[in-house]
GUDREN-227588 format. One record per residue (C-alpha): x, y, z; chain; residue in three letters. Coordinates in nm, 2 decimals, always signed. Last residue first. Example, Ala and Ser with C-alpha at 12.3 -4.5 7.8 and 13.67 -1.06 7.14 Angstrom:
BEGIN
X +1.37&Y -0.11&Z +0.71&ch A&aa ser
X +1.23&Y -0.45&Z +0.78&ch A&aa ala
END
This chain:
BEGIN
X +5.55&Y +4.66&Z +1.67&ch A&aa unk
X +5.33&Y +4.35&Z +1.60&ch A&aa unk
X +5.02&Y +4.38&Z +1.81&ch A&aa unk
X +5.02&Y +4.22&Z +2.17&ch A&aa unk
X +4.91&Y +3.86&Z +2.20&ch A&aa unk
X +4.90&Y +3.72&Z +2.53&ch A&aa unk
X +4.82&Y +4.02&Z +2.75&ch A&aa unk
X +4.53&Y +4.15&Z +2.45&ch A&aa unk
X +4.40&Y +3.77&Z +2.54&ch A&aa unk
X +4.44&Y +3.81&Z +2.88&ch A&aa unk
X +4.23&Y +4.16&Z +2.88&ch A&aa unk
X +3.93&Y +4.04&Z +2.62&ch A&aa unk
X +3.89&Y +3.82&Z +2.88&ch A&aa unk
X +3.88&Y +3.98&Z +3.17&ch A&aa unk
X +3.66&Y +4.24&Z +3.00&ch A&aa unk
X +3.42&Y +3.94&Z +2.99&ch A&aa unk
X +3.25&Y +3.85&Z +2.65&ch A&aa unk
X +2.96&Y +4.03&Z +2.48&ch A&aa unk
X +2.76&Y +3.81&Z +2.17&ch A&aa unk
X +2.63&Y +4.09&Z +1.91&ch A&aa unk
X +2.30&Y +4.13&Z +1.74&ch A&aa unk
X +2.11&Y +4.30&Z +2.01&ch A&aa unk
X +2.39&Y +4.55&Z +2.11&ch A&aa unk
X +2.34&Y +4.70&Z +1.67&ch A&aa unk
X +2.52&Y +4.52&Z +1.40&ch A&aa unk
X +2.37&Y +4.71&Z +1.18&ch A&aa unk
X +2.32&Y +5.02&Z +1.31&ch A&aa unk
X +2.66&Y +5.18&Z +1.14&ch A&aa unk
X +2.48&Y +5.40&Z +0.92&ch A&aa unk
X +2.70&Y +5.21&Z +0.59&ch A&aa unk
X +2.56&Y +4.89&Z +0.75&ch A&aa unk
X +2.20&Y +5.00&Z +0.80&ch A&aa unk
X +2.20&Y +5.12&Z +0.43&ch A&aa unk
X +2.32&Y +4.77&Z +0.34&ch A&aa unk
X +2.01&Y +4.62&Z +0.54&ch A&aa unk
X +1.83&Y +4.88&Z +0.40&ch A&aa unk
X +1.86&Y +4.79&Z +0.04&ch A&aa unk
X +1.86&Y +4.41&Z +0.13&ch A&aa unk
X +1.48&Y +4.44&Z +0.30&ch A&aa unk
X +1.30&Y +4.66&Z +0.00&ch A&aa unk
X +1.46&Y +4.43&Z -0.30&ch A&aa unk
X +1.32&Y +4.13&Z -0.12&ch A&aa unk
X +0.99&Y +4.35&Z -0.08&ch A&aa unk
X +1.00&Y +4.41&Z -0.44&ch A&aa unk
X +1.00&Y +4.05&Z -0.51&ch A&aa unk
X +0.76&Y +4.02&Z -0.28&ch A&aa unk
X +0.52&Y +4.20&Z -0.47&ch A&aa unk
X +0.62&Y +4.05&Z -0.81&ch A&aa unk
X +0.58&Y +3.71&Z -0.67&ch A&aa unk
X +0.24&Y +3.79&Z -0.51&ch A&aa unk
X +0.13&Y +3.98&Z -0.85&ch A&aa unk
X +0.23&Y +3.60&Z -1.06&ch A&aa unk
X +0.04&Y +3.42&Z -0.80&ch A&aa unk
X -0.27&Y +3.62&Z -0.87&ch A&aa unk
X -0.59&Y +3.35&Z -0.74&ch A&aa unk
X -0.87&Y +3.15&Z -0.91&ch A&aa unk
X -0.75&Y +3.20&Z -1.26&ch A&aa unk
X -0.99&Y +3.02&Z -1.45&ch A&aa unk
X -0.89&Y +2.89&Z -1.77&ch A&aa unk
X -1.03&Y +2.72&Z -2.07&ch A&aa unk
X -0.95&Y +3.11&Z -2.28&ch A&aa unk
X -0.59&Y +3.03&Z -2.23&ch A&aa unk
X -0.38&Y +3.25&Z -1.97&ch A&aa unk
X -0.17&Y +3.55&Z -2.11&ch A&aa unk
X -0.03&Y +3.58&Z -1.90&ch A&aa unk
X +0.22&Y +3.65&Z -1.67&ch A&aa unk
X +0.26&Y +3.37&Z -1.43&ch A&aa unk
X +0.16&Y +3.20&Z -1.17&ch A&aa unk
X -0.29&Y +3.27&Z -1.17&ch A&aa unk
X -0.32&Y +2.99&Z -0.91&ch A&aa unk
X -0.57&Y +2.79&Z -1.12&ch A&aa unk
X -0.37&Y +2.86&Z -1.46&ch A&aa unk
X -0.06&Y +2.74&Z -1.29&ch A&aa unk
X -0.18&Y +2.45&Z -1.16&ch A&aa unk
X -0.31&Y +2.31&Z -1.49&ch A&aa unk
X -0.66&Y +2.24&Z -1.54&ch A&aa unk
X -0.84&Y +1.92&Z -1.58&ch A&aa unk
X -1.21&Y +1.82&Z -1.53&ch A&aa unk
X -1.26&Y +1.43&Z -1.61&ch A&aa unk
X -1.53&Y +1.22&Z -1.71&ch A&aa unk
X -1.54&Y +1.51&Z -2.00&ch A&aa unk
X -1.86&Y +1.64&Z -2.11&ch A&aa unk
X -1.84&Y +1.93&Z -1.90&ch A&aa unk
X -1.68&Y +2.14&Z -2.12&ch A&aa unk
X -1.36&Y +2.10&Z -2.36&ch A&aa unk
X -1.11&Y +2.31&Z -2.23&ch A&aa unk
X -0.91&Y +2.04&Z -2.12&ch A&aa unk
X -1.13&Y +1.72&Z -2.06&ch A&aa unk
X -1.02&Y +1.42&Z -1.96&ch A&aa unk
X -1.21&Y +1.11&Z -2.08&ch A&aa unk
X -1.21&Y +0.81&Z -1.95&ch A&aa unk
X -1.18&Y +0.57&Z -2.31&ch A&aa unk
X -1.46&Y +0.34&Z -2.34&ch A&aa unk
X -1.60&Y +0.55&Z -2.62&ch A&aa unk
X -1.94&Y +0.67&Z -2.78&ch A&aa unk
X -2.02&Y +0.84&Z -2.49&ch A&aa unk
X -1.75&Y +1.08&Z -2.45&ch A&aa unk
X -1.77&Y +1.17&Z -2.78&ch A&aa unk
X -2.09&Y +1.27&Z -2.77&ch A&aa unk
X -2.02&Y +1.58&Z -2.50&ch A&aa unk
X -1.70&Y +1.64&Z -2.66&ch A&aa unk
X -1.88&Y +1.74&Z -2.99&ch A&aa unk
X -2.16&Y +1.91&Z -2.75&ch A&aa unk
X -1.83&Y +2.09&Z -2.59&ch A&aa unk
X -1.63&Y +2.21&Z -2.90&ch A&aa unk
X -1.29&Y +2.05&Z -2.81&ch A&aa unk
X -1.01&Y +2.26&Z -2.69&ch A&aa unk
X -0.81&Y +1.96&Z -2.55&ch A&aa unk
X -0.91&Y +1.59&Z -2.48&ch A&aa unk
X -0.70&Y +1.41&Z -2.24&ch A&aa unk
X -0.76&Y +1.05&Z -2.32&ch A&aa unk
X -0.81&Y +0.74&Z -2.08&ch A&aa unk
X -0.72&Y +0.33&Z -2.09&ch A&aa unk
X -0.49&Y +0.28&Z -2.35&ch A&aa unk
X -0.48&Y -0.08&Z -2.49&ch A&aa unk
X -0.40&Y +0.03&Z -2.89&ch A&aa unk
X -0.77&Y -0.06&Z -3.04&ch A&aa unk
X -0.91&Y +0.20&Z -2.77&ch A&aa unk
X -0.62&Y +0.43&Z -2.90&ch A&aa unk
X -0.73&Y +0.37&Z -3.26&ch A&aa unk
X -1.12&Y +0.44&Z -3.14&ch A&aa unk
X -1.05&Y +0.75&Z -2.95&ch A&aa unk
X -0.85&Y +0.89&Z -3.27&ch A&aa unk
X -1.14&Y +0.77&Z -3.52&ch A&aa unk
X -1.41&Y +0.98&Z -3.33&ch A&aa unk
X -1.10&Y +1.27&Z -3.33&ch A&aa unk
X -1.11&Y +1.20&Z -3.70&ch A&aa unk
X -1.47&Y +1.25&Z -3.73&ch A&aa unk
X -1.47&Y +1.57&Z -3.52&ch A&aa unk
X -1.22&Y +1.75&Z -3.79&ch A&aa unk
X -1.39&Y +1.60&Z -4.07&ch A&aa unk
X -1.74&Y +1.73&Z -3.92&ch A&aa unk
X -1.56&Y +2.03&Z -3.91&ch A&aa unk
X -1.56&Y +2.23&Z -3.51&ch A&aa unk
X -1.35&Y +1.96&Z -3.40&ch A&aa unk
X -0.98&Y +2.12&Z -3.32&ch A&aa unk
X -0.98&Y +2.44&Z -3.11&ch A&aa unk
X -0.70&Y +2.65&Z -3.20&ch A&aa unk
X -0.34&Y +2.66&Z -3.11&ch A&aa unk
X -0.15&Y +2.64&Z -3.48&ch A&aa unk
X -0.37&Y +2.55&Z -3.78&ch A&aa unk
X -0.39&Y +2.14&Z -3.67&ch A&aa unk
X -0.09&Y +2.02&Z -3.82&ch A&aa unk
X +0.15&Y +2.25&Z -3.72&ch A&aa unk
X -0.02&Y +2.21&Z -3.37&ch A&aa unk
X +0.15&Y +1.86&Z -3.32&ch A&aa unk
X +0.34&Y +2.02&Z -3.01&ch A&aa unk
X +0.02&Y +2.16&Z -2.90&ch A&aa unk
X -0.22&Y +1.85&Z -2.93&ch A&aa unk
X -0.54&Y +2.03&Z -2.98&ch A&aa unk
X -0.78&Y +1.73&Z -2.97&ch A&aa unk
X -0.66&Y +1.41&Z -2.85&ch A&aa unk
X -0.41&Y +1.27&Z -2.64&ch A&aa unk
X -0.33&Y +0.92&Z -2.46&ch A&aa unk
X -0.35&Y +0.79&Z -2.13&ch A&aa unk
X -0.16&Y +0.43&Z -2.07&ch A&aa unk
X -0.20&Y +0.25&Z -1.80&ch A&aa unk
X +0.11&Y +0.00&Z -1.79&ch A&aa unk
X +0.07&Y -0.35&Z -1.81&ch A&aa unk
X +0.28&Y -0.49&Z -2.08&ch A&aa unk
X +0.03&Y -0.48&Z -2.36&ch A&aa unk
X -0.03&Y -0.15&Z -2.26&ch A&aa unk
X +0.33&Y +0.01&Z -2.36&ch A&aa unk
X +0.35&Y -0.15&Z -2.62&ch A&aa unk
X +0.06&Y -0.06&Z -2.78&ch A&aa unk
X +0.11&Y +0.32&Z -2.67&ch A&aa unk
X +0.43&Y +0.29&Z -2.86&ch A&aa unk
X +0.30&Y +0.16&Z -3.18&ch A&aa unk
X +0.01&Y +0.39&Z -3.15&ch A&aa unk
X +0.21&Y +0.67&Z -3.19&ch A&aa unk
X +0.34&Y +0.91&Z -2.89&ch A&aa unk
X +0.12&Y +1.16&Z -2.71&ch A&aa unk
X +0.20&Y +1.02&Z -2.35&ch A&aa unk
X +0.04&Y +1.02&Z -2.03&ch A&aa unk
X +0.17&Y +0.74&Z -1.79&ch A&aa unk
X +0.01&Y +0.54&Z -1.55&ch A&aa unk
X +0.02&Y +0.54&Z -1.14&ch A&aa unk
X +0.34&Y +0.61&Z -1.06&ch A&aa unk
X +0.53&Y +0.55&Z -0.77&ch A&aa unk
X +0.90&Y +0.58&Z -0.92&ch A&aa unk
X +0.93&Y +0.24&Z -1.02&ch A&aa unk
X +0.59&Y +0.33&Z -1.27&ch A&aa unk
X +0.83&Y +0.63&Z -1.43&ch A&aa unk
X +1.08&Y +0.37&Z -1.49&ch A&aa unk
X +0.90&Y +0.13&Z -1.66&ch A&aa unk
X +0.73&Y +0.40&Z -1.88&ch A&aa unk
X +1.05&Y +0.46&Z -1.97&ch A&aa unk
X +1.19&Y +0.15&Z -2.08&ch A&aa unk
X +0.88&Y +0.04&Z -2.24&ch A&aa unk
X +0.85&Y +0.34&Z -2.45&ch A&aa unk
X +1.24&Y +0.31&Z -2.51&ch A&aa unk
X +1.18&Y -0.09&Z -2.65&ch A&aa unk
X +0.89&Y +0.05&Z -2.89&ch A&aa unk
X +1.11&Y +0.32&Z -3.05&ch A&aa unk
X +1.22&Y +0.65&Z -3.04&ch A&aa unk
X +1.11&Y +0.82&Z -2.72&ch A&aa unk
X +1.17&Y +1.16&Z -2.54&ch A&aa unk
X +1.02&Y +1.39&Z -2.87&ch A&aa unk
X +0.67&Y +1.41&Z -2.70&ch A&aa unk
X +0.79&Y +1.47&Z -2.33&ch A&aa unk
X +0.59&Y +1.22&Z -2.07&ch A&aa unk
X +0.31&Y +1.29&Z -1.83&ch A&aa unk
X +0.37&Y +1.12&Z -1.56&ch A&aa unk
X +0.03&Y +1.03&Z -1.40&ch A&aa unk
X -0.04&Y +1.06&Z -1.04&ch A&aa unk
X -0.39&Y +0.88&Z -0.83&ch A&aa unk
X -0.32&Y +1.03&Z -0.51&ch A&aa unk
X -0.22&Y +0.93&Z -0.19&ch A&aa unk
X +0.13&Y +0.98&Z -0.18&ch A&aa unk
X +0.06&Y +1.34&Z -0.30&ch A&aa unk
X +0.44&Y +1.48&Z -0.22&ch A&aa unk
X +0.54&Y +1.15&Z -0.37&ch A&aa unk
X +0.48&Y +1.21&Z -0.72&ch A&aa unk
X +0.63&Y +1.59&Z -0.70&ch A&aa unk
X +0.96&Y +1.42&Z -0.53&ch A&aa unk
X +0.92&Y +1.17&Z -0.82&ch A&aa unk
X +0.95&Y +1.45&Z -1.09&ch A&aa unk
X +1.24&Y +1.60&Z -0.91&ch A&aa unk
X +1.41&Y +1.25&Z -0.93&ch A&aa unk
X +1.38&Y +1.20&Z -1.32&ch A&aa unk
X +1.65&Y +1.45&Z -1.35&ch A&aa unk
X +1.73&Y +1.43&Z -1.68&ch A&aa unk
X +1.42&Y +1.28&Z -1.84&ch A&aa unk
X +1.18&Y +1.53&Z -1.62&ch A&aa unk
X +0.82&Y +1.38&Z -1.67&ch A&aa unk
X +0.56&Y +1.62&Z -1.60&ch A&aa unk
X +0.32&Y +1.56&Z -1.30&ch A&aa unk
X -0.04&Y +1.45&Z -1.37&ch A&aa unk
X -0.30&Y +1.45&Z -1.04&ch A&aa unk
X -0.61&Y +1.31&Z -0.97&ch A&aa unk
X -0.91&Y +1.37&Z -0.73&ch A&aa unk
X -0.84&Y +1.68&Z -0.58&ch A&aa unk
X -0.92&Y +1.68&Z -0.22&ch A&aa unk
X -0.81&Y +1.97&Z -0.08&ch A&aa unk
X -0.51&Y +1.86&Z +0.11&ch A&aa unk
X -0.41&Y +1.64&Z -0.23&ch A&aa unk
X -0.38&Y +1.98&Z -0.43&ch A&aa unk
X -0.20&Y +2.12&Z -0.17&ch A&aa unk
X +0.08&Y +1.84&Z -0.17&ch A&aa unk
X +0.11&Y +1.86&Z -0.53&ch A&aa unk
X +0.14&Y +2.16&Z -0.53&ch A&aa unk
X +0.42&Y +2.20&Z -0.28&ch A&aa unk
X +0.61&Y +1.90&Z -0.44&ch A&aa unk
X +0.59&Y +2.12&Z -0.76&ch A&aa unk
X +0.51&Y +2.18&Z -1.12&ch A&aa unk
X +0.14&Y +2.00&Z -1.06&ch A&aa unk
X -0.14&Y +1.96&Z -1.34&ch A&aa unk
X -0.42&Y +1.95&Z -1.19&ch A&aa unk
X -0.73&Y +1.65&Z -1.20&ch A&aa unk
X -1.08&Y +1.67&Z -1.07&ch A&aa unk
X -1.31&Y +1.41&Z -1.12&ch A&aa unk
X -1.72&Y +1.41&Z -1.25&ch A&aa unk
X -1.89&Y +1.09&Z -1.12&ch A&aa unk
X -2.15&Y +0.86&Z -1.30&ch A&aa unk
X -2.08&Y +0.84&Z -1.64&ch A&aa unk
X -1.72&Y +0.66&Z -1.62&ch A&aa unk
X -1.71&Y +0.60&Z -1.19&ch A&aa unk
X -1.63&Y +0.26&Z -1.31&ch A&aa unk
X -1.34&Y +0.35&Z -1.50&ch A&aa unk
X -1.22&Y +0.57&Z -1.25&ch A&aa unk
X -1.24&Y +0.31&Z -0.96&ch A&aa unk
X -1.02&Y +0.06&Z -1.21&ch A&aa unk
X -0.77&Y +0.27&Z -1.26&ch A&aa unk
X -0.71&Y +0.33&Z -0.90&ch A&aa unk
X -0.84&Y +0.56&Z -0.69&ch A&aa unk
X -0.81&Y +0.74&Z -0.34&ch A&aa unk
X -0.43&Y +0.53&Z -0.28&ch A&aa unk
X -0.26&Y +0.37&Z -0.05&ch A&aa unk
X +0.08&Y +0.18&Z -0.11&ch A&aa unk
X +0.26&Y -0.14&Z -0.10&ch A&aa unk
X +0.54&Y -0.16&Z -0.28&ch A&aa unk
X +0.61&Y -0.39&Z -0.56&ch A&aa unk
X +0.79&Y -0.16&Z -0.81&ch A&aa unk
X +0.48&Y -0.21&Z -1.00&ch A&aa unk
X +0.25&Y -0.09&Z -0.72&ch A&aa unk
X +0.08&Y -0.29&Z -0.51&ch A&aa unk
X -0.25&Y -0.12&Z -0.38&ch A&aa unk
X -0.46&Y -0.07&Z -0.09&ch A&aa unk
X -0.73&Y +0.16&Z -0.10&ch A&aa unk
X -0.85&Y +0.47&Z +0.03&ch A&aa unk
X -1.20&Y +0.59&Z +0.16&ch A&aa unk
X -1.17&Y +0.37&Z +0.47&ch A&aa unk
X -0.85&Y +0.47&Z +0.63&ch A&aa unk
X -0.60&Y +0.18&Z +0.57&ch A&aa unk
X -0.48&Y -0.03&Z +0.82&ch A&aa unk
X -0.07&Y +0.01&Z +0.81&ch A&aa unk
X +0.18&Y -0.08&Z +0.57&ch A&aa unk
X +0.23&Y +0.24&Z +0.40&ch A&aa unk
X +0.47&Y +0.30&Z +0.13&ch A&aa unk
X +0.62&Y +0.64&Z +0.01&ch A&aa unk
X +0.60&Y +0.70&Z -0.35&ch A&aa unk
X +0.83&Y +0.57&Z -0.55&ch A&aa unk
X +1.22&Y +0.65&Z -0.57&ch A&aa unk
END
């Protein structure tokens, strides 16, 4: 299901767009907008797990958003998507979901039905090839890659060697050669990232890798502090989701232990939470229907 479509005159800071399911939507950016704004503009991009984040995140004027693609139940990814249905919203696909060429094309299909605005992917080049050749935005990934961090010395910054920041140099350029259009660049020494960013024509999103990015990305739950910890060093928890959970958690706990202890007292039901009838009634019926015996 894409994101919902709007037919009227559009306020003046969005724009009109068709999407590749053909509807007609608003939007604050569109590929094009960010690649202009290359240099020029810093965004701001989350990473939402649900519709109510998304929608917050689009009340206060974040610029971009990515949502996580869920393969078996693609529909609770689109209800994030079309929480925002003005923003800018990137699926952001699992690494092991596709096999070939014809599956990248398949899915990235179906995640651009479903209101999106590109897809974010760490697949090979093959797959991001195909992908772009047929139209879709595609971001790719550089950097710490997480699921590939076998290969990088487990979850560590990757580009403090001159080999390591040469072959993220030759990363940007491969994706330029493949058609993708942006790259999320994670744990990157900043002044690496810094001339990176200007040696490429990629849009460059930066995760924990300074202000050199064209893009400032954080997930959600790192903003809002949901979850135990520990958080990465990148992060800045800006509130303590994961103590408001706990503290309701014991206030559920609070409210159904007396609720039973009000039912064992016998003050629950109390006059208040009872509907009365007529004694005449209660009378006819007793009349009509004495007990057995």
């Amino acid at each position: 299901m894409e994101k919902q479509s709007e037919t009227s005159s559009p306020p003046q800071d969005l724009k009109r767009v068709v999407t590749m399911a053909g509807g007609v939507c608003l939007r604050n950016y569109t590929v094009r907008d960010i690649r202009d704004l290359k240099g020029k503009k810093q965004l701001t991009q989350i990473l939402a797990f649900t519709p109510d984040e998304a929608a917050a995140a689009e009340a206060a004027g974040i610029d971009l958003i990515n949502v996580r693609w869920n393969p078996l139940d693609p529909r609770e990814s689109f209800a994030i998507c079309n929480a925002a249905p003005h923003t800018f919203t990137t699926f952001c696909m699992p690494l092991t979901l596709c096999t070939s060429e014809q599956e990248a094309l398949r899915i990235g299909f179906q995640a651009m039905e479903g209101g999106g605005d590109g897809i974010y992917c760490a697949w090979s080049l093959q797959f991001i090839e195909a992908m772009a050749k047929a139209g879709i935005p595609v971001q790719g990934h550089a950097g710490l890659v997480p699921r590939r961090s076998t290969w990088t010395g487990g979850l560590r910054a990757v580009g403090k060697t001159i080999s390591e920041a040469e072959k993220i140099y030759q990363d940007f350029k491969d994706l330029e050669q493949a058609g993708a259009w942006s790259v999320e660049c994670e744990v990157i020494p900043h002044r690496i990232m810094n001339e990176l960013t200007k040696r490429t024509s990629l849009v460059t999103v930066s995760l924990g890798s300074g202000v050199g990015g064209d893009v400032q990305f954080l997930f959600a739950q790192d903003i809002l502090g949901d979850g135990p910890g520990p958080f990465p060093r990148h992060a800045k928890i800006y509130r303590d989701f994961h103590k408001m959970r706990q503290d309701m958690q014991k206030e559920r706990i609070a409210a159904f232990s007396e609720f039973a202890a009000d039912i064992r007292s016998g003050e629950y039901p109390a006059p208040e939470n009872i509907v009365e009838i007529d004694d005449a009634v209660i009378e006819e019926f007793l009349a009509r229907h004495p007990l057995p015996g």
